[in-house]
Phi, psi and omega in degrees: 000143192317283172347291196289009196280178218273158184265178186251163214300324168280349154280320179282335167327306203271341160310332201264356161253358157316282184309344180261010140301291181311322170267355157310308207266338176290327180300305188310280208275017163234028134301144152308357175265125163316313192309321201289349173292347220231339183283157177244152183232118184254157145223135192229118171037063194048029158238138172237142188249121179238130200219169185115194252198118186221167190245024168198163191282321189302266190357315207275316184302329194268330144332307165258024158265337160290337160307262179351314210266318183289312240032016148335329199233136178299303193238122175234125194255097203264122183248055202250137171266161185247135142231162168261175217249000000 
């Protein structure tokens, strides 16, 4: 039967970046940095996008060396702002 044939490649995508969103953003909140728990996290066909707000430039860069540090992702389109809080 059809139903049971194997899914397909655009159908199986968005799962696998849901799980690498979901294990993107468990890194991000069990930093010792608090703020980074407050970053959004998107993934689209192996790009991860992290986006919100931080009060240093330092924040934002160990934000994405924590992204970065899984290798899960081709590409990170880091929008993350630096203002002070």
């Amino acid at each position: 039967m059809e139903l049971l044939a194997k899914p397909t490649e655009a159908w199986s995508i968005p799962r696998v970046d849901e799980e690498t969103r979901s294990r993107l953003e468990s890194a991000l909140r069990s930093s010792r940095y608090g703020a980074l728990a407050k970053l959004s996290v998107e993934v689209s066909q192996g790009c991860a996008r992290l986006s919100g707000q931080v009060s240093s430039y330092y924040l934002k860069q160990v934000a994405q060396e924590t992204v970065l540090r899984l290798a899960t992702v081709d590409q990170l389109d880091n929008r993350v702002r630096v203002a002070a809080s």
